[in-house]
N, C-alpha and C positions, 0 to 999 in steps of 0.2 A: 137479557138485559145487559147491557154494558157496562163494565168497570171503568169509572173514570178514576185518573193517578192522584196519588194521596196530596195533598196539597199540605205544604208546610210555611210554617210561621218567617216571617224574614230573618229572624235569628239565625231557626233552624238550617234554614238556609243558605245563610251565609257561612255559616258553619261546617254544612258538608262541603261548600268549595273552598274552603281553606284546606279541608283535610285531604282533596282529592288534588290541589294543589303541591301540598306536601308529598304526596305519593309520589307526584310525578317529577319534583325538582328534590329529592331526597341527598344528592351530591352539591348541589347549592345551598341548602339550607343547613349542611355540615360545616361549609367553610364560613357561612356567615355568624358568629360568635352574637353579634348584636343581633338579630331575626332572633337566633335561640333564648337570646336573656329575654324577650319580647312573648314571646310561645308559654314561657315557661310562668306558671303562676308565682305569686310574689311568696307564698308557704313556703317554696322549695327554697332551702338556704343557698346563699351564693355561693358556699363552695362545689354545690353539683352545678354552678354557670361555670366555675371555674375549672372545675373537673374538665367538665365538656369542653373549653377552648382550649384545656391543654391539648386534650387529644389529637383536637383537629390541629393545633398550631404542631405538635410533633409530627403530624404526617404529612404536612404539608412541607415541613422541613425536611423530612427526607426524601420526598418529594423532588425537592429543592436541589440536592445534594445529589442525587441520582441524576439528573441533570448534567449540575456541572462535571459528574464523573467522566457522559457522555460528549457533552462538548467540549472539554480536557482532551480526550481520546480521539476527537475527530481534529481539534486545532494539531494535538501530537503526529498525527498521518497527516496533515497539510503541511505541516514544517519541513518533516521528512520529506514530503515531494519536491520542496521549493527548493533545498537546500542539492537533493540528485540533481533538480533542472539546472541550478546556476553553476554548478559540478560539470554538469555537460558542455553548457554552453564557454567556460574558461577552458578545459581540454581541446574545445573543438578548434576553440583559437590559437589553442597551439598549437595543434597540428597546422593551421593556415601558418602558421610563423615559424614552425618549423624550419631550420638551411641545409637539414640533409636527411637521407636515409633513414641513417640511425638515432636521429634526433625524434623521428614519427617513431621509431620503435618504442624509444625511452619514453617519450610523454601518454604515450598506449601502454608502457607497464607502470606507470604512474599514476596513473588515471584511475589505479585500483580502487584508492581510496575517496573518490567521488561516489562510488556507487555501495561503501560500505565493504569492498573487499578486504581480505589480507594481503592479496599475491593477483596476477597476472601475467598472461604467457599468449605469443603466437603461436601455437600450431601449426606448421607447417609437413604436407606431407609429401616424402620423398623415398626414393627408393635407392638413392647411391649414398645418400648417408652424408654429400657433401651439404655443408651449410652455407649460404647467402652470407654476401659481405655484411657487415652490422648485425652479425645475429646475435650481438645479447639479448637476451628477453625472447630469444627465437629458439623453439624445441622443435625437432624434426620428428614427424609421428610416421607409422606405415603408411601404406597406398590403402584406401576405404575407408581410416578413420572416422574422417568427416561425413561420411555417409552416415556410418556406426552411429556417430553422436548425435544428430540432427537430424539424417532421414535421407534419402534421396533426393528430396525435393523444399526439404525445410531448412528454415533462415537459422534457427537458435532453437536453445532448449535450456531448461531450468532441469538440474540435476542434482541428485544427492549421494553419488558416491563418482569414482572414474578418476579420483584426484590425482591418483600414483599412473594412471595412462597419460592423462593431460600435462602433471606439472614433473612427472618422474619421479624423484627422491624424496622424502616428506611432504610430498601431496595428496597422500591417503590421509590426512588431517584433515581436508577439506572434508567439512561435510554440506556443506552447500555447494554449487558450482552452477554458473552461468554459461555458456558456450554458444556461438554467433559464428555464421558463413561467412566468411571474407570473400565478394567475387573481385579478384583484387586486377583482373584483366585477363582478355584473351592470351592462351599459353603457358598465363601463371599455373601452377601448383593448387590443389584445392589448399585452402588455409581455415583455421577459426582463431577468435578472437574468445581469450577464455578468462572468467574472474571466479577464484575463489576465497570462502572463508570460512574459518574455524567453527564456528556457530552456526546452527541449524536454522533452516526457513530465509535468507537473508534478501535472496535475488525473487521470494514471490510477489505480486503483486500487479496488475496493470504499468502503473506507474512506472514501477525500478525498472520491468522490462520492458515496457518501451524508450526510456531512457537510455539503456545497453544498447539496445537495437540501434538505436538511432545514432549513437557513437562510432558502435560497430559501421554502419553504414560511411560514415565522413573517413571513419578511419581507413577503410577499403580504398575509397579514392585519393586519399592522401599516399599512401602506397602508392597505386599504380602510379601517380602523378609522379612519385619519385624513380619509377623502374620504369616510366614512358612507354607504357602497356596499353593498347586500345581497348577499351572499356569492354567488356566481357557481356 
């Protein structure tokens, strides 16, 4: 013989799909303060309504707060990017406006402080030791340096020590350092383009280094432009 299903009163019924309701929206029916004073029989003193909204109202505020901690922290790295970009873009136009030499040198050790450095230096490497006209801001390094620091085949490199190779005398302070291939023309010199600073972490990030790079790069051809070097 067959069991037919218990058949329940509309009440009763209504009643378990409230409650299989409730099971299933248990995160909504937290935040909703008025559903809960509604649930709750009229016995129960207001202060366990009140209770219970506090609750949800505090965590929903931290909630809240957690939040803005997050988009604080993500507007803080967009600012910082905006501020290297428009940092690139005024250096870059100075090198366009540049009238000599040693004027791309100066706005290239100037430039440090676009990208959050302390210092900045050319790299150049040579093996008589004699230095190029305008060489402030120009350090003569061995012959493979630039290999040493970048690679055989690589553009740059984000570094954290080399400071007393790169900048010579109190540039073992650096503990951060950026360093970029100059191809600054056929017959030139290998060269890098280098930026350090005292504090740690400064040059990581998508952003800052593509920034450098992309400096490093204008700045290459502004060089050669001024030493009338066929592009490399």
């Amino acid at each position: 013989m067959s069991e037919s299903a218990t058949s329940l009163a509309p009440a009763a019924a209504a009643a378990e799909a409230v409650k299989a309701y409730i099971r299933m929206n248990r995160a909504r029916l937290a935040a909703d303060g008025e559903l809960l004073a509604l649930l709750l029989p009229d016995r129960f003193d207001c202060a366990v309504v009140s209770d219970l909204q506090r609750v949800v109202i505090e965590r929903l505020s931290a909630e809240n707060q957690a939040l803005k901690i997050e988009r604080d922290a993500l507007r803080g790295t967009t600012d910082r990017g905006a501020r290297l970009g428009e940092g690139v873009r005024r250096f870059v136009l100075d090198l366009i406006d540049a009238r000599s030499f040693a004027q791309v040198i100066a706005v290239a050790i100037g430039a440090a402080s676009a990208f959050g450095a302390d210092r900045a230096v050319l790299c150049v490497e040579s093996a008589d030791g004699i230095s190029p006209a305008g060489s402030e801001g120009v350090r003569l390094v061995a012959p493979g340096t630039v290999c040493a620091v970048v690679g055989p085949a690589g553009m740059g490199a984000i570094l954290s020590g080399g400071g007393e190779l790169l900048f010579g005398r109190g540039g073992a302070a650096c503990k951060s350092l950026a360093a970029f291939r100059l191809r600054i023309g056929q017959g030139a010199p290998a060269a890098l383009y280098v930026v350090g600073a005292a504090a740690q972490g400064m040059f990581e990030g998508r952003e800052s280094e593509a920034d450098l790079a992309y400096f490093a790069r204008a700045l290459e051809r502004a060089i050669g432009a001024w030493l009338d070097l066929p592009k490399a």
